[in-house]
N, CA, C and O of each residue as an XYZ file, in Angstrom:
768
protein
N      53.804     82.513     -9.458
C      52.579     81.777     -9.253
C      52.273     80.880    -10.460
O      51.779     79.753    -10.456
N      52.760     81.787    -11.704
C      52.238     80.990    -12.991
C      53.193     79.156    -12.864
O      52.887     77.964    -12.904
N      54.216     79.864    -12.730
C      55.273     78.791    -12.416
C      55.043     77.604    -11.789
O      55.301     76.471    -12.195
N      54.460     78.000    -10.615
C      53.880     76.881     -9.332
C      53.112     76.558    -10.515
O      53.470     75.809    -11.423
N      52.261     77.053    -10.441
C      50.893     76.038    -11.244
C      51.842     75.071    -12.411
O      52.304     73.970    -12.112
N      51.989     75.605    -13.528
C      52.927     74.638    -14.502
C      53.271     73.732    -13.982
O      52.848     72.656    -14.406
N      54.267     73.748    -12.736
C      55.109     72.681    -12.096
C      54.225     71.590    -11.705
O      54.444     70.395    -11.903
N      52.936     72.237    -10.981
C      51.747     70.848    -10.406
C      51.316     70.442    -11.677
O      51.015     69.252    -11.759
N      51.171     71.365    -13.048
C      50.023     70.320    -13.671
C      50.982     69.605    -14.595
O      50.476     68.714    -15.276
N      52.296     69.835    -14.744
C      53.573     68.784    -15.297
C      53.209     67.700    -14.076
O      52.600     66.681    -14.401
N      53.484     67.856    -13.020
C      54.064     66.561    -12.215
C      52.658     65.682    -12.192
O      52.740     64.456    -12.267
N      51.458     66.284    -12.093
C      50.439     65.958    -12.437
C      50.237     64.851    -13.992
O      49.639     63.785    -14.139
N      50.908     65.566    -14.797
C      50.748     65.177    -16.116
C      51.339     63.495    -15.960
O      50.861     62.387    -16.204
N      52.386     63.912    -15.520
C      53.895     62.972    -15.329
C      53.049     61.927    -14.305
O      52.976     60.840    -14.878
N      52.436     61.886    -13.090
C      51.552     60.832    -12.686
C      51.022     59.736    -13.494
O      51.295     58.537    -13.429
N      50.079     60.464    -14.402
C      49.191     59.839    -14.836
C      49.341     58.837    -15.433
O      48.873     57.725    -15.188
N      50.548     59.436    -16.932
C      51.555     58.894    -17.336
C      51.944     57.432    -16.823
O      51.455     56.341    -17.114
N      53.029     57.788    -15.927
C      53.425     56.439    -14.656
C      52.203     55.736    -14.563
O      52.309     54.521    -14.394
N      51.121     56.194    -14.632
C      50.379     54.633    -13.853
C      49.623     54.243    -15.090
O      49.464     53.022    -15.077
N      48.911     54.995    -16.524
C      49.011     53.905    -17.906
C      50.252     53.456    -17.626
O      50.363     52.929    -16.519
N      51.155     53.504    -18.257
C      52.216     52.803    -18.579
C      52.652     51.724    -17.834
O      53.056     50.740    -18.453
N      52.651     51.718    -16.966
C      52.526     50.267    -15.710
C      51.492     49.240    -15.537
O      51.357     48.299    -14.756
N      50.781     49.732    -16.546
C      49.369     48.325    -16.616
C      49.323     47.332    -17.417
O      49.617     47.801    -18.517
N      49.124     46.203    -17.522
C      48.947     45.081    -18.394
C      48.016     45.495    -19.727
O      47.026     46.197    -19.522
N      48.284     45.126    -20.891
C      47.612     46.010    -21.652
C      47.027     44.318    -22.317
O      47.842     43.462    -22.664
N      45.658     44.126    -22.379
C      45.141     42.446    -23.248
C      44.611     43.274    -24.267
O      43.833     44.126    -23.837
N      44.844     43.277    -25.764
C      44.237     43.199    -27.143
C      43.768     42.145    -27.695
O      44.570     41.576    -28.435
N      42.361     41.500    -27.563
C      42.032     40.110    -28.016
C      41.471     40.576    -29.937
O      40.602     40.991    -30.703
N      42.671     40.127    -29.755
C      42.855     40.044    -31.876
C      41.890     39.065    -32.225
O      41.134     39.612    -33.028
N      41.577     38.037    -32.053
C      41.059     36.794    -32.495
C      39.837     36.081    -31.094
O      39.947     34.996    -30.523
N      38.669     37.237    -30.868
C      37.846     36.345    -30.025
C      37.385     35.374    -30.722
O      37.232     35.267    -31.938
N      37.113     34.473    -29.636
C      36.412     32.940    -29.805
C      35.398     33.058    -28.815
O      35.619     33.385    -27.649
N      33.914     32.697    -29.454
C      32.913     31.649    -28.525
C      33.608     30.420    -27.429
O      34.670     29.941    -27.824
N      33.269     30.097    -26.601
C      33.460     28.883    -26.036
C      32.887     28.607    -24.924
O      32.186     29.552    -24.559
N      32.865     27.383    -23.940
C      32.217     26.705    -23.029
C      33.096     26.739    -21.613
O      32.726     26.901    -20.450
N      34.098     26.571    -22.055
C      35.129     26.572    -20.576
C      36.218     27.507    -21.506
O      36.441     27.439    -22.715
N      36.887     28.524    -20.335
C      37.906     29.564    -20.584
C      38.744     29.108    -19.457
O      38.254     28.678    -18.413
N      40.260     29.224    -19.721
C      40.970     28.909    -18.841
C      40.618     29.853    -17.587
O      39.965     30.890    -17.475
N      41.585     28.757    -16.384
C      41.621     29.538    -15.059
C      42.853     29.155    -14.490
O      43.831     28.747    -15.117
N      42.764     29.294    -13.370
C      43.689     29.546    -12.599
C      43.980     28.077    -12.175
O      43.166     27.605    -11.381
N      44.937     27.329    -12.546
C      45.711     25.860    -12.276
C      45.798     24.997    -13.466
O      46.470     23.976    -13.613
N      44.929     25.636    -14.363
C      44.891     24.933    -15.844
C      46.415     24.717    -16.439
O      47.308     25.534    -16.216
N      46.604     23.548    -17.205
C      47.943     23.664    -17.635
C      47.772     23.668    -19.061
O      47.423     22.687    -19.717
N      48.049     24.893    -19.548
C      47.381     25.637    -20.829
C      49.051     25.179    -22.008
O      50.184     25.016    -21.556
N      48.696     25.092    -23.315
C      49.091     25.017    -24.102
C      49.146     26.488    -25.101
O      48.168     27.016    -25.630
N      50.512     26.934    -25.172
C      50.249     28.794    -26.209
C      51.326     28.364    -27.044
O      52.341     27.683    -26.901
N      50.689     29.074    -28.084
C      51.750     29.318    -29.009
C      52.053     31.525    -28.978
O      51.216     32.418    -28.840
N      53.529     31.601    -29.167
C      53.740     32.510    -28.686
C      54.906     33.110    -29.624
O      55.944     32.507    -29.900
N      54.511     34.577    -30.127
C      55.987     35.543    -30.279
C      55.900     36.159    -30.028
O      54.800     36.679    -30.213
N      57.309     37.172    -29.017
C      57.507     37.609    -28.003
C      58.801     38.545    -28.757
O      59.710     38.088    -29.450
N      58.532     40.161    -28.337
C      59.059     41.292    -28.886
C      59.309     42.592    -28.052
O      58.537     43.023    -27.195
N      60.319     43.070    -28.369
C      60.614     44.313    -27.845
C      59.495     45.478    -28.107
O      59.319     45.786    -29.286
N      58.718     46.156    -27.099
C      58.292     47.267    -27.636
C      59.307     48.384    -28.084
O      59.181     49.292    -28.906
N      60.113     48.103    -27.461
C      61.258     49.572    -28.011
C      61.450     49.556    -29.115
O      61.691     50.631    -29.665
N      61.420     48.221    -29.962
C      62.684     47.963    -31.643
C      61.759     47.519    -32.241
O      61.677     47.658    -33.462
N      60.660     46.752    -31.380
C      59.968     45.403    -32.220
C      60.964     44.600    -32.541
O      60.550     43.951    -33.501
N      62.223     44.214    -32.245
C      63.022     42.994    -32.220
C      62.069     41.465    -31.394
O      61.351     41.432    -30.394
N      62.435     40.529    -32.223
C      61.909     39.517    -31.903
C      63.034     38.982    -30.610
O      64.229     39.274    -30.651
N      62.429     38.180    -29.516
C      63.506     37.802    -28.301
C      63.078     36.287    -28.413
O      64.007     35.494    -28.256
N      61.812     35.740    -28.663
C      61.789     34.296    -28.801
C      60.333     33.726    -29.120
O      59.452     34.406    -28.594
N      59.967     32.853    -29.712
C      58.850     32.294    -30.573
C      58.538     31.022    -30.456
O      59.292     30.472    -31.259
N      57.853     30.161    -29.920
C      57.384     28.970    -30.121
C      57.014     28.621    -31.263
O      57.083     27.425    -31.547
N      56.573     29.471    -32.125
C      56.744     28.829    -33.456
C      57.875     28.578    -34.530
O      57.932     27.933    -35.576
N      58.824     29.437    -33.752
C      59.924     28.991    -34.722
C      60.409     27.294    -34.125
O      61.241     26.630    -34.744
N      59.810     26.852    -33.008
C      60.156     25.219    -32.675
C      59.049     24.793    -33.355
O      59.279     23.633    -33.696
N      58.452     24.981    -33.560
C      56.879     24.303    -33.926
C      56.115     23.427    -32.916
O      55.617     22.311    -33.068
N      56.153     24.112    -32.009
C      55.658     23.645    -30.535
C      55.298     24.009    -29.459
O      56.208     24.397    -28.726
N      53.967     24.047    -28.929
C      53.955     25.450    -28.097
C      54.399     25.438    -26.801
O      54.879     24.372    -26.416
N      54.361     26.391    -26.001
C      54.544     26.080    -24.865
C      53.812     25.750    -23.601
O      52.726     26.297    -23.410
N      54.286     24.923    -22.730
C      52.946     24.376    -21.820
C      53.405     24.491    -20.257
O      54.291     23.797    -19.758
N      52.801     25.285    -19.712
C      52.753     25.824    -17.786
C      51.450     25.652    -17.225
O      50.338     25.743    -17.744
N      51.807     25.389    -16.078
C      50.401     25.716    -15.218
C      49.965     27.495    -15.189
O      50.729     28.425    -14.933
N      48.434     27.570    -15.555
C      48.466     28.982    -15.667
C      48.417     29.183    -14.314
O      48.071     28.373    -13.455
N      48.847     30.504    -14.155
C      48.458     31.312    -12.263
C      49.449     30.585    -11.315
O      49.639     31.050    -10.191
N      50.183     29.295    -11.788
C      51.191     29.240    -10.516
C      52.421     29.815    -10.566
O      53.269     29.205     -9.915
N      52.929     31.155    -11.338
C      54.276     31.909    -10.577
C      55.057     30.577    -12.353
O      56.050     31.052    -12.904
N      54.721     29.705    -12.725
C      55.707     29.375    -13.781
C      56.469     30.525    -14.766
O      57.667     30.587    -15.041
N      55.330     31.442    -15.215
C      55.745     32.543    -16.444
C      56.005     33.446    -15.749
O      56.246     33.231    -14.561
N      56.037     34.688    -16.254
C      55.595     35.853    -15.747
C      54.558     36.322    -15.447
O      53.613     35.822    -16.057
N      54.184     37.491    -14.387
C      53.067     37.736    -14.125
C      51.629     38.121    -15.541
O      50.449     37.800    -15.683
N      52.583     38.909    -16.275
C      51.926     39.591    -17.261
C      51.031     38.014    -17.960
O      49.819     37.926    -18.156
N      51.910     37.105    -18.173
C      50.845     35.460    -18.428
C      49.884     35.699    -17.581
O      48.921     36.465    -17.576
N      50.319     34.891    -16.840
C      49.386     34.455    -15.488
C      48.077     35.341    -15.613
O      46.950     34.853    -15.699
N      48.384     36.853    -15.612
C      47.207     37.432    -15.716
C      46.480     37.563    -16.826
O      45.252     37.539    -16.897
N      47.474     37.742    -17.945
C      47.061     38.205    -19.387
C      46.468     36.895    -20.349
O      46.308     36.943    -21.568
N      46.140     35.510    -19.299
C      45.871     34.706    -20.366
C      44.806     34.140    -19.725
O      44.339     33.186    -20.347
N      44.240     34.410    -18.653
C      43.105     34.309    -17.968
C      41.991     34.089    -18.823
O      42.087     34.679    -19.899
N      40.897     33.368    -18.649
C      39.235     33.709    -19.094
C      40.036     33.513    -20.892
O      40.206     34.623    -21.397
N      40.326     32.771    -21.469
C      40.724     33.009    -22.591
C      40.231     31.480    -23.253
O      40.355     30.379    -22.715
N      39.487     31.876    -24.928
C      39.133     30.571    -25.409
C      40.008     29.930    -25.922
O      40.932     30.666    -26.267
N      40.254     28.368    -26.258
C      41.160     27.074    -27.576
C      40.671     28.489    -28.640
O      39.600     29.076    -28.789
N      41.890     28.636    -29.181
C      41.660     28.958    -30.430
C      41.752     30.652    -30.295
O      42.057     31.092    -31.403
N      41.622     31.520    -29.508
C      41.963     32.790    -29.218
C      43.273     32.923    -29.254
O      44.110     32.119    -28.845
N      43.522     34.458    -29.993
C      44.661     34.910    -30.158
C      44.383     36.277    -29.251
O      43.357     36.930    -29.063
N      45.863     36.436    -28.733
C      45.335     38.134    -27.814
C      47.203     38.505    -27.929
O      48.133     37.705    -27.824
N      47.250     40.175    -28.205
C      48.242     40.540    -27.856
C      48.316     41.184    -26.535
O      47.414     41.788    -25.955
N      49.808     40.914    -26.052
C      50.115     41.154    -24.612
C      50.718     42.487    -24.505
O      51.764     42.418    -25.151
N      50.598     43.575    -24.055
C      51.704     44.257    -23.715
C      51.894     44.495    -22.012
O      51.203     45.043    -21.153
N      52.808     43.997    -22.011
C      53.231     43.511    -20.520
C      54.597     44.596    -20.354
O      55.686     44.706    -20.917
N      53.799     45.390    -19.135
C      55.382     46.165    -18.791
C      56.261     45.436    -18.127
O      56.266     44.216    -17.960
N      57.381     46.646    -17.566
C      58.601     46.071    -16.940
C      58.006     44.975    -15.473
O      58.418     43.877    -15.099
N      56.824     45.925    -14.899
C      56.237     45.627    -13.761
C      55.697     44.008    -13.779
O      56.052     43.095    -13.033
N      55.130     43.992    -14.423
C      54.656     42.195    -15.240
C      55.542     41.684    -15.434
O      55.616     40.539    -14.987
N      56.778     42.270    -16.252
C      57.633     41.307    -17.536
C      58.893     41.106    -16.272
O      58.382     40.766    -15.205
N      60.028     41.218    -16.230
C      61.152     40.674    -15.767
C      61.776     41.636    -14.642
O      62.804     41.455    -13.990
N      60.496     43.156    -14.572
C      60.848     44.373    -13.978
C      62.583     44.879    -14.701
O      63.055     45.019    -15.830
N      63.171     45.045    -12.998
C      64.320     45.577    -13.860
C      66.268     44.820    -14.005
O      67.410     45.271    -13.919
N      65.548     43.373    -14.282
C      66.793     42.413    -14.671
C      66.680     42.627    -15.782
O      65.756     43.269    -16.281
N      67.929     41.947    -16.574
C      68.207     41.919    -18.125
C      67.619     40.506    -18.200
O      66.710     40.566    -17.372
N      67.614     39.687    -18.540
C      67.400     38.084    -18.830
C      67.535     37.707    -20.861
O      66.892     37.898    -21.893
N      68.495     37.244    -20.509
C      69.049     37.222    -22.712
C      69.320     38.139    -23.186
O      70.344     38.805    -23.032
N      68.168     38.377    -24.044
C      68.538     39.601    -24.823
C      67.598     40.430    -24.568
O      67.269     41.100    -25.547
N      66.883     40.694    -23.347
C      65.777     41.535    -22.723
C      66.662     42.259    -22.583
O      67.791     41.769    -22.585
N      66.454     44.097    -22.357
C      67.202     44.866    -21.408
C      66.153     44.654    -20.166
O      65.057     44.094    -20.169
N      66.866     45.292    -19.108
C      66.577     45.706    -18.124
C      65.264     47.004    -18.595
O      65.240     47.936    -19.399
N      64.125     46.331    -17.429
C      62.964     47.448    -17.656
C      62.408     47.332    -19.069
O      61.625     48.218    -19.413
N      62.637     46.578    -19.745
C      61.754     46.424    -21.378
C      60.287     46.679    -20.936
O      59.963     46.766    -19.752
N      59.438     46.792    -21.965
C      58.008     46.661    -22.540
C      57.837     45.133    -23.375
O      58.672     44.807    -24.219
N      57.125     44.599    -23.169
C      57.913     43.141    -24.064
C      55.965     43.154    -24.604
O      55.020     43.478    -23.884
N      55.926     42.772    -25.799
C      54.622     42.849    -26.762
C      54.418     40.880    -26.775
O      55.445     40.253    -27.034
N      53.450     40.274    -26.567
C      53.668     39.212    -26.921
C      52.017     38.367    -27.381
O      51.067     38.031    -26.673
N      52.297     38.239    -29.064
C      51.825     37.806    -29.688
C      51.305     36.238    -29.220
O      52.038     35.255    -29.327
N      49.701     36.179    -28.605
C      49.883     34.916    -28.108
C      48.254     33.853    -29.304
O      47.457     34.429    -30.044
N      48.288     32.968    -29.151
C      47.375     31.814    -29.545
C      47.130     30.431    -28.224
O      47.999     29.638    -27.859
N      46.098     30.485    -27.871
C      45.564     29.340    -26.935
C      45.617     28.022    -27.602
O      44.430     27.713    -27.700
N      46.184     27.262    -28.013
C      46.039     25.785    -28.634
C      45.326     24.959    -27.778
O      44.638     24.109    -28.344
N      45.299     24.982    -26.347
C      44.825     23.746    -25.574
C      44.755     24.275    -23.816
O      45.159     25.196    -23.106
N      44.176     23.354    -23.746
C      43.871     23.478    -22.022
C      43.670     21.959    -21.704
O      42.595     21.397    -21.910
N      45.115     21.131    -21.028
C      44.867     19.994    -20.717
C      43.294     19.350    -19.795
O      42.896     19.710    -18.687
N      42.946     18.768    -20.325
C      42.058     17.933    -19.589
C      40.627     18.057    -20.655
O      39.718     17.236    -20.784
N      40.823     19.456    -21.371
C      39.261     19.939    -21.861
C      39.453     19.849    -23.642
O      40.272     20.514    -24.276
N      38.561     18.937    -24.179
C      38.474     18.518    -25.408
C      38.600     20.142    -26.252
O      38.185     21.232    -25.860
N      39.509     19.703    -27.835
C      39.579     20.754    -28.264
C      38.217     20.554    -29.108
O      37.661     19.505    -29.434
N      37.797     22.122    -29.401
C      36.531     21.978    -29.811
C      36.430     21.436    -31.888
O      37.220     21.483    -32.831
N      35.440     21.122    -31.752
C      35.230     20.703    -33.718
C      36.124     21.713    -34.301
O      37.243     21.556    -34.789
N      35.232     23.067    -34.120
C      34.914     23.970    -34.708
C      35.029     25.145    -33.920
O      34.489     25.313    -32.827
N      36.141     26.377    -34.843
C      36.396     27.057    -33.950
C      35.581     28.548    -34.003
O      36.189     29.264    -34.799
N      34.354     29.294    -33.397
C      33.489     29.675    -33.660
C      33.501     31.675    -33.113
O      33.001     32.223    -32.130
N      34.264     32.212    -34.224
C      34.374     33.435    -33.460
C      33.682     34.734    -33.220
O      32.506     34.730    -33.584
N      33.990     35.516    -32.853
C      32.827     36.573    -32.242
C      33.331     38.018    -32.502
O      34.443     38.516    -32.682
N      32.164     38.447    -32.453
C      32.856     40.163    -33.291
C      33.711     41.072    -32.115
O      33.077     41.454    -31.130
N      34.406     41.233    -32.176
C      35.176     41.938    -31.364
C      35.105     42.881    -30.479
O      36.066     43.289    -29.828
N      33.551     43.434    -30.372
C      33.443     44.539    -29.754
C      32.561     44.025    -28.508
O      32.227     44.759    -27.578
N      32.146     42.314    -28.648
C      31.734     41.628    -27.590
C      32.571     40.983    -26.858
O      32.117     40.217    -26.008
N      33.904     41.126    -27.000
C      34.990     40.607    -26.531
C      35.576     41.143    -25.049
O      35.582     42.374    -25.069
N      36.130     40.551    -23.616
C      36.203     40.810    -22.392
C      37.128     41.770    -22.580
O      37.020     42.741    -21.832
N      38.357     41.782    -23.676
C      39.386     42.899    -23.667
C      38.455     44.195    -24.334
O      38.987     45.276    -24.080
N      37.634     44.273    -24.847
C      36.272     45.436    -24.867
C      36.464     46.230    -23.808
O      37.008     47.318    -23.622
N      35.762     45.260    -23.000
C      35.335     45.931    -21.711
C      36.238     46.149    -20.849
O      36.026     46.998    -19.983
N      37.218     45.574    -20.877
C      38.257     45.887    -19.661
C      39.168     47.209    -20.265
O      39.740     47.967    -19.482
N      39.257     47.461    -22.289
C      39.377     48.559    -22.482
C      38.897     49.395    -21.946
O      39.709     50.021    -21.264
N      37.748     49.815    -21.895
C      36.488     50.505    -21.553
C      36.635     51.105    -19.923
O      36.625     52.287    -19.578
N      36.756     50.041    -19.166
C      36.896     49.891    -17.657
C      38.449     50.487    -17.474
O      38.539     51.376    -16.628
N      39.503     50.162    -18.063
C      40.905     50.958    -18.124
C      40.390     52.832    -18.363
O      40.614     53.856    -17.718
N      39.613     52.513    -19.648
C      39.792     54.250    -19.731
C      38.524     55.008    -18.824
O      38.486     56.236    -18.908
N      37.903     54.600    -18.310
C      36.967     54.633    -17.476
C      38.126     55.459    -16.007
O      38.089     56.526    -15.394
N      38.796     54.553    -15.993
C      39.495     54.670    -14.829
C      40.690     55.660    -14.834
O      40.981     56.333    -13.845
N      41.323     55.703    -15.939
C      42.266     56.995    -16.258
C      41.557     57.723    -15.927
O      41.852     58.178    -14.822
N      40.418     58.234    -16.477
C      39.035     59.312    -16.442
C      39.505     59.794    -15.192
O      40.145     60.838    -15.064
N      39.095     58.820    -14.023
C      38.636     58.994    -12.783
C      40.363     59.063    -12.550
O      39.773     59.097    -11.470
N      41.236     59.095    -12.486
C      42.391     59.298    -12.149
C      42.970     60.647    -12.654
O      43.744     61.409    -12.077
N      42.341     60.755    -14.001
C      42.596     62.690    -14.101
C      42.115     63.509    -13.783
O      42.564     64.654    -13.731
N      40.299     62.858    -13.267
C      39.342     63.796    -12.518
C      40.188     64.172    -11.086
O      40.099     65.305    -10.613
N      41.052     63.069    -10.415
C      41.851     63.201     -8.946
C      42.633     64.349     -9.165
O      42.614     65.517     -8.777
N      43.565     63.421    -10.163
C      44.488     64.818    -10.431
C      44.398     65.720    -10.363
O      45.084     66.278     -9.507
N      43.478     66.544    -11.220
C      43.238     67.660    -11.482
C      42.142     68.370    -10.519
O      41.735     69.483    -10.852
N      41.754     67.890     -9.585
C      40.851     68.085     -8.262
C      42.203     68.703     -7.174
O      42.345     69.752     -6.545
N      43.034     67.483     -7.341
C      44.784     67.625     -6.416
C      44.855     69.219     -6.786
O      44.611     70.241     -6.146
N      45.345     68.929     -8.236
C      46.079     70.481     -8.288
C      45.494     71.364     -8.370
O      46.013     72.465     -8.555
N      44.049     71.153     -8.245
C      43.057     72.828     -8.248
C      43.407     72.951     -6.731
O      43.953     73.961     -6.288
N      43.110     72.005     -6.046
C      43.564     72.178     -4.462
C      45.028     72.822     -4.090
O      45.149     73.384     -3.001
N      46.017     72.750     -4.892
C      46.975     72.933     -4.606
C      47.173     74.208     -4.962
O      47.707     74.992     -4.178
N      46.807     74.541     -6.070
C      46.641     75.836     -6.607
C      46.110     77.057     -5.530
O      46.524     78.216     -5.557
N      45.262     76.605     -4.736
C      44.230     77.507     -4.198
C      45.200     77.786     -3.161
O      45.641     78.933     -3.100
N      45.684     76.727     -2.160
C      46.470     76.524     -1.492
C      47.506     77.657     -1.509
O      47.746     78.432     -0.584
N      47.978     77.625     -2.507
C      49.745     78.413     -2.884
C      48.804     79.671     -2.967
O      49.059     80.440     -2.040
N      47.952     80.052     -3.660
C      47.476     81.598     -3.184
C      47.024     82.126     -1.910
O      46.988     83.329     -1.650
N      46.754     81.394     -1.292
C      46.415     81.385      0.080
C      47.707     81.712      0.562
O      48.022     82.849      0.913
N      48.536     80.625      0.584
C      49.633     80.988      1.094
C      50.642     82.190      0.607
O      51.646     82.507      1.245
N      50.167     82.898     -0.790
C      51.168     83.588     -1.134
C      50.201     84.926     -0.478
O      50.844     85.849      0.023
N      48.711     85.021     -0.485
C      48.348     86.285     -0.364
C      49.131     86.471      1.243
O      49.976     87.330      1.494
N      48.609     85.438      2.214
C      49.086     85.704      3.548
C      50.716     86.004      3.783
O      51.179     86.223      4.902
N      51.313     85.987      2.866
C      52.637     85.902      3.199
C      53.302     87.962      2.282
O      54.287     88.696      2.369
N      52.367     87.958      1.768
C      52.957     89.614      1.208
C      51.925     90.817      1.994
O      50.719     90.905      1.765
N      52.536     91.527      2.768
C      52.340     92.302      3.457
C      51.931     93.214      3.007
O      50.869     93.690      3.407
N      52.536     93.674      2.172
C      52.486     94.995      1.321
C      51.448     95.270      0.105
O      51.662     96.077     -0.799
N      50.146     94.367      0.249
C      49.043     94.372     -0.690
C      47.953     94.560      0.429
O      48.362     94.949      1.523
N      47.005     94.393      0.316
C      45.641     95.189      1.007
C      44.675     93.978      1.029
O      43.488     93.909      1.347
N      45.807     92.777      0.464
C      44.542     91.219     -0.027
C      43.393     91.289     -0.333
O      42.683     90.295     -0.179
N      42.959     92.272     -0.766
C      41.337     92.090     -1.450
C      41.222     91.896     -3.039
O      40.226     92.153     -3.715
N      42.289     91.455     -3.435
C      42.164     90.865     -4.799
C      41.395     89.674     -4.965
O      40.795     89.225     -5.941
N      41.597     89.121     -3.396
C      41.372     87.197     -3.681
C      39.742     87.662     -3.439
O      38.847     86.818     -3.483
């Protein structure tokens, strides 16, 4: 019985696990004030270095060209982990990315990616065609920052995903005694 239980609250454990680790992770290092935040069709200007979580090996840098790079955000150009991870973001904001396999390239190799990487990527907003860069770049304390709250709202939500869990395997638990009292004959079942 002890056994059963162990086994649910490992595979349990092992859930939870799987689904952090599969989420887009935004760290806004460098909030900025601003008036317009990119969206979705903007053709955004980043400067970018881009790293293995496994080694911290570097895989490629726009600053080593001295030039950043420029896509339409949200149309399928980058990877998903962009598209999403650079959303609502000010000229002049820096945010680190950690973009899983699920975001990043999943499970192709591409260069010197392996297959299934974690890829970390150090980003800076330089521009958003069409929208004047500002004078002055005007920043904000960090704990008023949207990656705050979407921290907040992430662990909010693990919460509520270990409250499941562990609701699952009390259920399951009860379950397997149920099923073990009914199944041994040779006790009098008034233990339960």
């Amino acid at each position: 019985m002890q056994g059963l239980l162990l086994s649910l609250s490992l595979l349990a454990s092992a859930a939870v696990g799987a689904l952090a680790a599969d989420e887009l992770n935004i760290d806004v290092t460098l909030p900025v004030e601003c008036e317009r935040k990119t969206q979705k069709g903007d053709k955004i200007n980043v400067h970018y270095k881009g790293t293995l979580q496994s080694d911290g090996s570097k895989f490629d840098a726009s600053y080593d060209r001295g030039t950043p790079f420029s896509f339409k955000l949200g149309g399928g150009q980058v990877i998903k982990g962009w598209d999403e991870g650079l959303l609502d973001m000010c000229i002049g904001e820096k945010r680190t990315l950690t973009v899983p396999p699920s975001y990043g390239y999943g499970q192709r190799a591409i260069g010197s990616i392996p297959a299934g990487s974690t890829l970390i990527f150090e980003t800076e907003l330089m521009g958003i065609d069409g929208v004047p860069k500002p004078e002055s770049i005007v920043t904000k304390p960090a704990t008023d920052s949207p990656a705050s709250t979407a921290s907040e709202e992430a662990e909010e939500a693990t919460q509520k995903v270990g409250e499941k869990v562990a609701s699952v395997v009390k259920e399951a638990a009860e379950a397997a005694k149920t099923v073990i009292a009914d199944t041994d004959d040779t006790q009098e079942h008034n233990e339960l």
